[in-house]
C-alpha positions, 0 to 999 in steps of 0.5 A, a space after each residue: 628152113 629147108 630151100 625151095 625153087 618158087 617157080 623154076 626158070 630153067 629146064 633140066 639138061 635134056 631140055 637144054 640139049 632140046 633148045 640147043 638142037 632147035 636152033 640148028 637149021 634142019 637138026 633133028 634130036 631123037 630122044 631116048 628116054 621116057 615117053 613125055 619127056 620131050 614134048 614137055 621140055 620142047 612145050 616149055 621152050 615153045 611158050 615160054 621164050 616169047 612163043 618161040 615156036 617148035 622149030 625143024 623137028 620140034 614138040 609132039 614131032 620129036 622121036 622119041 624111044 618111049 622107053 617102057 618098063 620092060 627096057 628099064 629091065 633089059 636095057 633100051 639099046 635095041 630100042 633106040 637103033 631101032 628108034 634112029 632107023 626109022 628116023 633117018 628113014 621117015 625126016 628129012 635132015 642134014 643131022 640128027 642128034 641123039 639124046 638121052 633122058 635120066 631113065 636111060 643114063 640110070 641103067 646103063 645105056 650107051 646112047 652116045 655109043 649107039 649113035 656113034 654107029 650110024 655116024 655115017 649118015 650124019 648122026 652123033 650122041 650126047 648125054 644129058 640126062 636132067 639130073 646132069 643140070 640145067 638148061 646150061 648143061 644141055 647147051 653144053 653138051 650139044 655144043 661140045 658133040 658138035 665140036 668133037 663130031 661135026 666141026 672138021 679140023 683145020 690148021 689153017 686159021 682165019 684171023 678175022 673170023 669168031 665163033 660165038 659161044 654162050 648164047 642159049 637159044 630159047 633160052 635167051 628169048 631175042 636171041 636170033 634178034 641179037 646174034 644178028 645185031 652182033 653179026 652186022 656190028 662185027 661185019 662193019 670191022 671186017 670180021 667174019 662171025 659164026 654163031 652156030 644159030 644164025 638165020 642162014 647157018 647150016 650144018 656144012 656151015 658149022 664144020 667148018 668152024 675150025 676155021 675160026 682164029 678166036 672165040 668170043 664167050 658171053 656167058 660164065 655159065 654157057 658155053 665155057 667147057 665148049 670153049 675150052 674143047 674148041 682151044 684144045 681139039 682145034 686150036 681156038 682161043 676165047 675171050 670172055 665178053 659181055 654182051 653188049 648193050 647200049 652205047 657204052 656196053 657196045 662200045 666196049 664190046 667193039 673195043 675188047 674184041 677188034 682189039 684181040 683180033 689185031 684190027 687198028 684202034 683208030 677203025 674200031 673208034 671210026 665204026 663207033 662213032 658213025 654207030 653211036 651218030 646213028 643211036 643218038 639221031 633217034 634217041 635225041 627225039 625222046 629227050 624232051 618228053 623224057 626230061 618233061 614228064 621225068 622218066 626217070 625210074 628206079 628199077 629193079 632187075 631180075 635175070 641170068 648173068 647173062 643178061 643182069 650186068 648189061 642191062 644194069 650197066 645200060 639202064 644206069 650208065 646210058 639210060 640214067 636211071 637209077 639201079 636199085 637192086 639186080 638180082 641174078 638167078 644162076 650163079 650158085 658158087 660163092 666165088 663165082 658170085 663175088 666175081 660177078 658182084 665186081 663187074 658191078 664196080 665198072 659203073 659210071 652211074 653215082 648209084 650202085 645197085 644191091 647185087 643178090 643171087 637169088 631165084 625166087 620173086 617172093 625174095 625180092 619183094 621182102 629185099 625191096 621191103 627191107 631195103 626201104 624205109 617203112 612207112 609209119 603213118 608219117 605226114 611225109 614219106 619217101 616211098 620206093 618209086 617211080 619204080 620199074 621192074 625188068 626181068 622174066 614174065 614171074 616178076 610180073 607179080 613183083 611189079 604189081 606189089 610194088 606199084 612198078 611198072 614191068 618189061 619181060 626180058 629174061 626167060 621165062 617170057 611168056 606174056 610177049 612174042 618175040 620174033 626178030 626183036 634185038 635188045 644188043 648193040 647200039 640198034 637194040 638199045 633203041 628197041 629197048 627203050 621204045 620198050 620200057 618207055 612205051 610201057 610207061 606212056 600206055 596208059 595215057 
C-alpha cells in the first residue's frame, strides 16, 4: 500500500527559511519564486504556531519577484536585482534576506550570487527551495547564511557565553517564551546566551556571536549543519542538549551545560536547589486536590523530537503519570531513530512508553487499539483511560475517539494563542501543569 502524509506538520524549506527570517528583529526576506508562495508559507506560520502573527515584514507584506512564465524561459535574475532594488528603497531594515522557491532553483538562477552583490547594503542569499526539505532545512539555511555573511569572525572567545541553536521559531510554537526561560536560568550561572531570537536581540547583536565559547544544540534534526559551520569558520564547539523541561529535565540541563563551561558543581547544585524551592512552593498547592480526585492520567504523546522526550521524560518521571505511547514525527532514518528510542531508556518512571516514529493520528488511534485489550462484551473490562493526549492541534480528533483529554503543544497549533507562554525549565513546567490540569478540571 503506497504511503501518504494525512495532514502535514511541517512546511517545505522556503517555508522554514520564512519562520526563520520572521524571528529576527527587523529582518526583511525577498522571496524570489512564484507569485503565492510566500504569503501562503508566511499564512501557515501566522495561524498555525498559536496565531503567531506575520512579524517585521511578514505575509502579504513579504516582496516577492513574482516570477512569470517569460522568467522560466529566460532566467529571473534581472527580476530579482530589480526585486532587492526596490526593497531596500521602499523598507526599512538592518537585513534583507534573499530566498528562493523550486521554480527559480529549477532553471538555474543564481539567487545567492545576486545577492552577494548588494552585499554592502546588508543584504545576503540563501537557498531553499521546498524541494530541499522541510521546514528544517529552511531554518538551516538561513542560519548557516547568517554564519558565513553576518557573524563577524573573533579570535577572541568568551567562555561564558552560548549560542543557542535548534530552536525553530513558529515552528516551536513557545518558543520566545522558552528561550526566555533558558535565558534567565543560564544568567542565574553566570552565563551569558545568545539566541539569534530573543525578545531584544538585533542584527549588530548576531555579528558578534563569534564571540561565543560554545554552542548548546537542542535538536537532532535543526540546527546541527549550522553548529558544524559555526565549529569550523569560528572555532565553536557544540554540545547536544535536550531541552529541558520539568524539575528533573532542567536539573540535568543545568548540570550538563555549567559543567562544559568549567563552572564549579557546587554553584550549579546552589541554583538548583533555590530553582527547585521555588517550583515546589507552588506545585505543593495542587498535591491535595491531585491525589483526591486521581489525576493520575495515561497519555499519549505525538510531537518532533524536539519536544517528545521531555515531555515524556516530564509527565512520567516528574508529573507521575503514566507514558502509554510517544510518537515522534520527523526522524525518517532508521539509525537516527533507534538513537532517539535509547533516550528513553533514561526514565525513572517503572513504565515505559511505546516509541513509534510516525506522522499520521489515524496511526495512532489503530496503535492505541492495538496495543490494548479489546473489549468482548465482558462484565469486567479494563478500558484505556483516564487518558490524556498531547500533541499538535491534528490530535485533537484522536482525543476525541479516545474519550481522552487534550492540550495542543507541538506545531500545528491552531485552536490557542500563544504569546509569551513558556513550557521550559522549572517556570514553564508550572504553566504546563496549570495547563493540563486545568483542561481536566474545566468541565466541572
Amino acid at each position: 500500500m503506497a504511503e501518504f502524509i494525512e495532514r502535514a506538520k511541517f512546511t517545505c524549506a522556503l517555508g522554514g527559511a520564512l519562520t526563520t527570517i520572521a524571528g529576527i528583529n527587523r529582518a526583511v526576506p525577498i522571496v524570489h519564486a512564484a507569485g503565492g508562495c510566500a504569503a501562503a508559507l508566511s499564512g501557515t506560520y501566522n495561524l498555525a504556531a498559536g496565531y503567531r502573527g506575520t512579524g517585521y515584514c511578514g505575509g502579504t507584506m513579504i516582496p516577492t519577484t513574482n516570477i512569470s512564465e517569460n522568467n522560466i524561459v529566460f532566467g529571473g535574475e534581472e527580476r530579482l536585482e530589480e526585486q532587492i532594488e526596490n526593497s531596500i528603497e521602499i523598507l526599512d531594515a538592518d537585513l534583507y534576506i534573499v530566498i528562493t522557491g523550486c521554480q527559480v532553483e529549477i532553471i538555474g538562477d543564481d539567487a545567492v550570487g545576486v545577492a552577494r552583490r548588494f552585499r554592502d547594503r546588508n543584504v545576503i542569499g540563501a537557498s531553499t527551495p521546498g524541494f530541499l526539505g522541510n521546514t528544517f532545512k529552511g531554518y538551516d539555511a538561513i542560519l548557516k547564511a547568517l554564519i558565513k555573511d553576518v557573524i563577524v569572525p573573533s579570535e577572541k572567545k568568551d567562555v561564558r557565553t552560548i549560542n543557542i541553536l535548534g530552536t525553530v521559531p513558529g515552528h516551536d510554537v513557545f518558543y520566545r517564551g522558552n528561550l526566555d526561560e533558558i535565558k534567565r536560568l543560564l544568567g542565574l550561572l553566570g552565563i551569558k546566551v545568545n539566541t539569534f531570537f530573543g525578545t531584544v536581540e538585533s542584527v549588530a547583536d548576531i555579528k558578534g556571536y563569534g564571540k561565543a565559547g560554545l554552542t548548546v544544540l537542542l535538536s537532532n534534526q535543526a540546527g546541527v549543519e549550522p553548529a558544524e559551520l559555526l565549529r569550523e569558520l569560528h572555532d565553536i564547539p557544540y554540545i547536544k542538549a535536550d531541552l529541558p523541561i520539568g524539575p528533573s529535565g532542567t536539573e540535568a540541563f543545568l548540570y550538563q551545560v555549567g559543567e562544559a563551561l568549567g563552572i564549579e558543581k557546587e554553584y550549579i547544585e546552589a541554583v538548583a536547589e533555590k530553582e527547585k524551592q521555588h517550583y515546589y512552593s507552588y506545585l505543593e498547592r495542587i498535591v491535595d486536590i491531585y491525589s483526591d480526585i486521581d489525576f493520575q492520567r495515561y497519555v499519549v504523546i505525538a510531537a518532533d523530537s524536539y519536544y517528545a522526550y521531555p515531555l515524556t521524560g516530564f509527565l512520567a518521571n516528574d508529573l507521575g503519570w503514566i507514558p502509554f505511547l510517544t510518537s515522534i514525527n520527523d526522524i525518517t532514518e532508521e539509525e537516527e531513530q533507534e538513537n532517539y528510542r535509547k533516550k528513553f531508556e533514561h526514565l525513572t518512571s517503572e513504565t515505559r512508553p511505546k516509541v513509534l516514529f510516525r506522522q499520521n493520528a489515524g496511526e495512532l488511534l489503530k496503535e492505541v487499539k492495538d496495543s490494548w485489550p479489546n473489549n468482548h462484551n465482558q462484565k469486567y473490562y479494563d478500558a484505556f483511560g483516564p487518558a490524556f493526549v498531547v500533541g499538535s492541534s491534528i490530535e485533537r480528533g484522536l482525543a476525541e475517539k479516545l474519550g481522552a483529554n487534550f492540550l495542543s503543544v507541538a506545531f500545528p497549533v491552531s485552536n490557542r494563542v500563544v504569546l509569551n507562554k513558556s513550557y521550559a525549565g522549572f517556570r514553564g513546567a508550572l504553566t504546563l501543569i496549570e495547563d493540563l490540569i486545568s483542561d481536566l478540571v474545566a468541565a466541572r
